[in-house]
Backbone as CSV, one residue per row, in Angstrom:
resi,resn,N_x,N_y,N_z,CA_x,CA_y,CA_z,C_x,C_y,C_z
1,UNK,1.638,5.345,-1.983,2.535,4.229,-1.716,3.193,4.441,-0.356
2,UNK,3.075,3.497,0.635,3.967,3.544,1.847,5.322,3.788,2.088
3,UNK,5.889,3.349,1.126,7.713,3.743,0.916,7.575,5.294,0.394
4,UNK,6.949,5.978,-0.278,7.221,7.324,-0.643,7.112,8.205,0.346
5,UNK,8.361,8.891,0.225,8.478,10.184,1.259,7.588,11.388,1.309
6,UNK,7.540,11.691,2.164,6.765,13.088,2.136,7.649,14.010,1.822
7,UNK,7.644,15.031,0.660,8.496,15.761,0.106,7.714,17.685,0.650
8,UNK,9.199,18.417,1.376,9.038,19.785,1.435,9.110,20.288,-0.060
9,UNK,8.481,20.778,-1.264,9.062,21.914,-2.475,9.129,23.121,-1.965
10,UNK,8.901,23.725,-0.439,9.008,24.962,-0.284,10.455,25.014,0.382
11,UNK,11.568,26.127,-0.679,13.076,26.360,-0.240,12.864,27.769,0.301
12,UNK,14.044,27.657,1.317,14.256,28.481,1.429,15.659,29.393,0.806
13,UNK,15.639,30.566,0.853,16.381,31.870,0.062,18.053,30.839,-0.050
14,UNK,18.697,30.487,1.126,19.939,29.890,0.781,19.203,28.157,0.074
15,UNK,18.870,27.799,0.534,18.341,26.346,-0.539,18.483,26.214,-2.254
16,UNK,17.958,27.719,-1.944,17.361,28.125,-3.298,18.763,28.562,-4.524
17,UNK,19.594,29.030,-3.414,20.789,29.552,-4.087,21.940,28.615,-4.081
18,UNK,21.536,27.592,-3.225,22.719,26.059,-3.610,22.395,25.496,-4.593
19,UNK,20.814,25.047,-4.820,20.038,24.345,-5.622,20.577,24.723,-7.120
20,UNK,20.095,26.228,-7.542,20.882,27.134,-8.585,21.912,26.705,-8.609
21,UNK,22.928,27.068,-8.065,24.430,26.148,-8.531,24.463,25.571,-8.943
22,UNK,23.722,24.035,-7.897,24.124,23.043,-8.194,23.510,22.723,-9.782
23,UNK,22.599,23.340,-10.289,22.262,22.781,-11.411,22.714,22.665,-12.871
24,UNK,23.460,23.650,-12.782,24.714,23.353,-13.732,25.888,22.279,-13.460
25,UNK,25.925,21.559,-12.120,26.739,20.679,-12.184,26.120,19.353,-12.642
26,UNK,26.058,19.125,-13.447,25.908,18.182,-13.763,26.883,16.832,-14.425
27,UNK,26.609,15.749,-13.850,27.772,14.597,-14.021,28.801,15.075,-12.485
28,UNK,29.339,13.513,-12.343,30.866,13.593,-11.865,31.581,15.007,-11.983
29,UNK,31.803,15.096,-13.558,32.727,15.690,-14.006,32.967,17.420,-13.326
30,UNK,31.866,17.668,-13.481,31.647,19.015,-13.134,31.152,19.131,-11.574
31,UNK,31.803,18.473,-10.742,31.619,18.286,-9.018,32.133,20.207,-8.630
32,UNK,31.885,20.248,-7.849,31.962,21.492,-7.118,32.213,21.171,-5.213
33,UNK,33.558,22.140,-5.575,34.095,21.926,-3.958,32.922,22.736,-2.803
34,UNK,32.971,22.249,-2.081,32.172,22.586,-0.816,32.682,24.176,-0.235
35,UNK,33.921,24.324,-0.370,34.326,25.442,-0.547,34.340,26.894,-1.556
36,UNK,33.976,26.325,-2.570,33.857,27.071,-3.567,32.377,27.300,-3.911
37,UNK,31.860,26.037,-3.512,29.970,26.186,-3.373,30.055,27.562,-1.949
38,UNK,30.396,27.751,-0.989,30.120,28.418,-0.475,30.870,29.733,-0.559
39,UNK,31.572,30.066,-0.988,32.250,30.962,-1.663,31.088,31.547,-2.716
40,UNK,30.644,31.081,-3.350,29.870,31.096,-4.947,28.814,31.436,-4.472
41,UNK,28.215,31.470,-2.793,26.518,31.854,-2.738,26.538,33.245,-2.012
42,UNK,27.830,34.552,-2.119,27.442,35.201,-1.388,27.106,36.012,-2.734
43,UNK,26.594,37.416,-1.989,25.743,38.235,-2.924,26.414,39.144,-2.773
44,UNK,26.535,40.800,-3.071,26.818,41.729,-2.793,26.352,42.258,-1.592
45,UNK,27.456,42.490,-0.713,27.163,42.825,0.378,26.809,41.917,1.507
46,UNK,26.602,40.481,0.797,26.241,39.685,2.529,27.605,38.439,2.126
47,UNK,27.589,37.972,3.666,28.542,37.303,3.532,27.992,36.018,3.246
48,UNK,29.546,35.094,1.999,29.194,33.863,1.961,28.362,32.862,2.770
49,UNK,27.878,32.015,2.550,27.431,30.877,3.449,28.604,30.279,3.508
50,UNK,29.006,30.114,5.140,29.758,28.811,5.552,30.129,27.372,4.832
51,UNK,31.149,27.093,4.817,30.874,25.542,4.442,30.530,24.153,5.186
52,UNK,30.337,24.522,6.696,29.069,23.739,7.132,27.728,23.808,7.024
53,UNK,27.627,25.338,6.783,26.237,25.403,6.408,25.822,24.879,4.809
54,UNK,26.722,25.219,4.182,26.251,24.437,2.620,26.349,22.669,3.029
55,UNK,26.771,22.181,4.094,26.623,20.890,3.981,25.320,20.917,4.878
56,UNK,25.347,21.182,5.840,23.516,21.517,6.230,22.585,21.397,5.292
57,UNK,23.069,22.589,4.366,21.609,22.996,3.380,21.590,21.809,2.312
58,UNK,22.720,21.139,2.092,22.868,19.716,1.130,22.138,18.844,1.493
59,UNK,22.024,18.682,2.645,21.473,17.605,3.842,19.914,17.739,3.484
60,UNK,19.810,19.082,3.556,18.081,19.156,3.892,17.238,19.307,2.223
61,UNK,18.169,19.145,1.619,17.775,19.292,-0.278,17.559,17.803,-0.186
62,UNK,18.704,17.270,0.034,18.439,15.827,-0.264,17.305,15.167,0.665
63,UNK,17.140,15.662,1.464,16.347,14.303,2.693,14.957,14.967,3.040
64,UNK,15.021,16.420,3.173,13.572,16.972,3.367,12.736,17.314,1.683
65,UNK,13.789,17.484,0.475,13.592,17.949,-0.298,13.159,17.073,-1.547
66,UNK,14.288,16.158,-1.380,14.259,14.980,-2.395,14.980,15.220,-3.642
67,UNK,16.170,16.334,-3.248,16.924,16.422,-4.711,17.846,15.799,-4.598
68,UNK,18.188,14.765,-5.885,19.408,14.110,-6.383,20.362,15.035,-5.962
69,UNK,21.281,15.189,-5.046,22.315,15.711,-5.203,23.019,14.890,-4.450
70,UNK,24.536,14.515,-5.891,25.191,13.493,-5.315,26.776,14.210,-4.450
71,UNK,27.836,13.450,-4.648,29.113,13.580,-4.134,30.307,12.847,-3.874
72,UNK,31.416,13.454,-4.035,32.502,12.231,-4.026,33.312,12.834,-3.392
73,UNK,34.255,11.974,-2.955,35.586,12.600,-1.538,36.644,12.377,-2.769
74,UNK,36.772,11.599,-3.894,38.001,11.364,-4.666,37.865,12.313,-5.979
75,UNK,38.811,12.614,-6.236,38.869,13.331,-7.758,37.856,13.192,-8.701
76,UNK,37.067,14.182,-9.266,37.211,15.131,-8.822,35.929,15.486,-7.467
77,UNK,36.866,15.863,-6.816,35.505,15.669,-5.335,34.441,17.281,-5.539
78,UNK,33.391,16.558,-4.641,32.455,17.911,-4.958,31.466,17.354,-4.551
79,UNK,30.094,18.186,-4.968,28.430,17.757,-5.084,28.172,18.002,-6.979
80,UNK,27.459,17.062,-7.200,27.134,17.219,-8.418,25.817,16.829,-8.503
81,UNK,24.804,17.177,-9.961,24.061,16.210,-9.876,24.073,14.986,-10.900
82,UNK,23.765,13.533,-10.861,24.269,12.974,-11.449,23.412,12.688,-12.667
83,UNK,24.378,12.223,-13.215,23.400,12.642,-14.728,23.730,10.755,-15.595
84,UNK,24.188,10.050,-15.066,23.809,8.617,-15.054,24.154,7.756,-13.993
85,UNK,22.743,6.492,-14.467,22.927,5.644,-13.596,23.817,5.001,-12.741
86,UNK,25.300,4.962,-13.196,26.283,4.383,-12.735,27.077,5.701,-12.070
87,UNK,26.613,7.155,-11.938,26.835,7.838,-11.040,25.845,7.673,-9.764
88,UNK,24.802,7.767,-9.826,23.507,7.194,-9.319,23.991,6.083,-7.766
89,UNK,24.487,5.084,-8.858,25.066,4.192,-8.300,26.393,3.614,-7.325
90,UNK,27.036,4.790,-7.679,28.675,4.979,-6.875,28.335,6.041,-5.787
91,UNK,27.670,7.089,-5.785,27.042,7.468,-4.703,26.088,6.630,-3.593
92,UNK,25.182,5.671,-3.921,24.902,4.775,-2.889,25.428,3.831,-2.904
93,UNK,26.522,3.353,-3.010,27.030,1.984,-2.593,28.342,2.751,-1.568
94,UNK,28.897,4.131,-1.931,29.920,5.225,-1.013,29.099,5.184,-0.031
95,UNK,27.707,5.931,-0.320,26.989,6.594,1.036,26.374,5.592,2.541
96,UNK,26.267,4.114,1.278,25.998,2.738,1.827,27.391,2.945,2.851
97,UNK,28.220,2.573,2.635,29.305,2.046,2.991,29.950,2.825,3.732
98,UNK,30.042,4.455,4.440,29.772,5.221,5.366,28.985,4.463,6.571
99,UNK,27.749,4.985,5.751,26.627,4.681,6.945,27.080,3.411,7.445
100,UNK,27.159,2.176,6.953,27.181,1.208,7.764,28.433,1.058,8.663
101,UNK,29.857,1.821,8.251,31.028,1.614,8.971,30.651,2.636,10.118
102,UNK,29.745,3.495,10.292,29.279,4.309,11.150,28.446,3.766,12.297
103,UNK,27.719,3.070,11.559,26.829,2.049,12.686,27.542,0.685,13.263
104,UNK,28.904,0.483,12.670,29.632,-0.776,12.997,29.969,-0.098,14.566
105,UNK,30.847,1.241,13.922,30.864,1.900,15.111,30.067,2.379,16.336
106,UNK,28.850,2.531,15.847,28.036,2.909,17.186,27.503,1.368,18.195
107,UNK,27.810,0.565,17.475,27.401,-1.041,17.765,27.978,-1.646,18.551
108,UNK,29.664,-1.245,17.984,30.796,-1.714,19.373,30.704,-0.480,20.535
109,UNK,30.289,0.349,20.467,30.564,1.346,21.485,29.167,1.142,22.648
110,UNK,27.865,0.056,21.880,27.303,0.214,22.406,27.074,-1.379,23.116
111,UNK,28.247,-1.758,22.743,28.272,-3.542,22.857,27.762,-4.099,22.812
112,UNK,26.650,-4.194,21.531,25.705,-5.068,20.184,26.221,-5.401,19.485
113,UNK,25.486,-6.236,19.021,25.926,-6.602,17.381,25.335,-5.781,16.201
114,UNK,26.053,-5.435,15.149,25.348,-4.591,14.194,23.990,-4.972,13.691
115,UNK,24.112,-6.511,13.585,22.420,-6.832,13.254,21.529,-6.510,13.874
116,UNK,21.359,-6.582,15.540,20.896,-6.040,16.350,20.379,-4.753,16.497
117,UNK,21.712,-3.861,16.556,21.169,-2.314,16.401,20.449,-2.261,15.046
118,UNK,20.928,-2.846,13.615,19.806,-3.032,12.532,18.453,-2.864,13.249
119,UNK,18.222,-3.538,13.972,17.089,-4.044,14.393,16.398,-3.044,14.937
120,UNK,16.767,-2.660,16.133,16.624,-1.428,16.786,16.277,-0.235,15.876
121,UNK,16.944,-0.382,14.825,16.597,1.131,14.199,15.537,0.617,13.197
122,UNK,15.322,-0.278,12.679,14.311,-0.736,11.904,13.465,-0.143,12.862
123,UNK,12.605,-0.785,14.176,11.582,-0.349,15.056,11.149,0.958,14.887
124,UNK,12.399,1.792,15.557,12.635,3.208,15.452,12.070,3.869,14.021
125,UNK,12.413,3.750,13.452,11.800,4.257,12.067,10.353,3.545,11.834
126,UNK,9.773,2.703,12.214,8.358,2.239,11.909,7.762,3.235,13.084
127,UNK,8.166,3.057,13.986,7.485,3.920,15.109,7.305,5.668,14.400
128,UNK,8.684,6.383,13.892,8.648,7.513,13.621,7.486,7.516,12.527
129,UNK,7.419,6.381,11.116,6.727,6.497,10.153,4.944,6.491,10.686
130,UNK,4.497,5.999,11.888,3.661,5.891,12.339,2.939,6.799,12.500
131,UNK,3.664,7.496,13.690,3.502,9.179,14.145,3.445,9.956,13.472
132,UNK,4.254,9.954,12.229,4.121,10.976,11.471,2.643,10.960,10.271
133,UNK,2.268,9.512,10.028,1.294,9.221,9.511,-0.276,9.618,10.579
134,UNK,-0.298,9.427,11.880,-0.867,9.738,12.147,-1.476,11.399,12.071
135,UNK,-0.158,11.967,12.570,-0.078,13.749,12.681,-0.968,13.867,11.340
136,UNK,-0.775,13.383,10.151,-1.159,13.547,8.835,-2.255,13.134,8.719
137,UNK,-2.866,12.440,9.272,-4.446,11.848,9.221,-5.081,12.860,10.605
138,UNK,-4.734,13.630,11.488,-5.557,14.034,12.561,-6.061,14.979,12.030
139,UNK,-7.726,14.989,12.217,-7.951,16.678,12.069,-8.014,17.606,12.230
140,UNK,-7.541,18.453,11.532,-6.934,20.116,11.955,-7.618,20.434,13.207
141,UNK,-7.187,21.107,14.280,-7.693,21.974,15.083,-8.599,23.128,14.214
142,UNK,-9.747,23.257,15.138,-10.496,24.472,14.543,-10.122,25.962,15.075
């Protein structure tokens, strides 16, 4: 199918040890602070992961990886994973609603209209999906 992502399953050692966490969070309820997620991944003897880096490694679970892992800024805030639809759902209509006050912003700064830059990035992403489809159809070097 053309809409399906190309998914990495290979983690790496910290991936692997957010992922673990996170899998006991399950629901809202049981959210986990970003602070305490990184607090929670050191081992004996090495130091915690950062808490930019656990938002890094969140980043690349979700988008290179394809794991549900959701999040909320309001009580109780955290990453969780969600465990119904109407969590599912309050995470993209939040994450919606970011992104687009983000691009409102890059729109006036770039003195467009948001539909416009829409536009622009629509292209942009057919172009990237292209290239990358191609790379995937060339054959290997011998």
């Amino acid at each position: 199918m053309a809409d399906q992502l190309a998914l990495d399953w290979t983690f790496d050692p910290a991936e692997t040890r957010i992922l673990t966490l996170l899998q006991v969070r399950r629901g809202r309820a049981a959210a986990i602070r970003v602070a305490d997620l990184a607090a929670a991944t050191g081992q004996s003897g090495d130091p915690a992961i950062g808490e930019r880096q656990v938002q890094e490694i969140i980043h690349r679970l979700r988008v290179q990886h394809g794991q549900p892992i959701a999040s909320a800024a309001g009580k109780p805030a955290g990453y969780y994973i969600p465990e119904t639809s109407q969590e599912v759902e309050e995470f993209y209509h939040e994450q919606k609603s970011k992104a687009l006050g983000t691009l409102a912003a890059a729109a006036a700064v770039k003195r467009t209209s948001l539909p416009a830059l829409l536009g622009q990035l629509a292209l942009e992403v057919e172009r990237q999906a292209l290239g990358a489809k191609r790379l995937a159809s060339a054959p290997e070097a011998a």
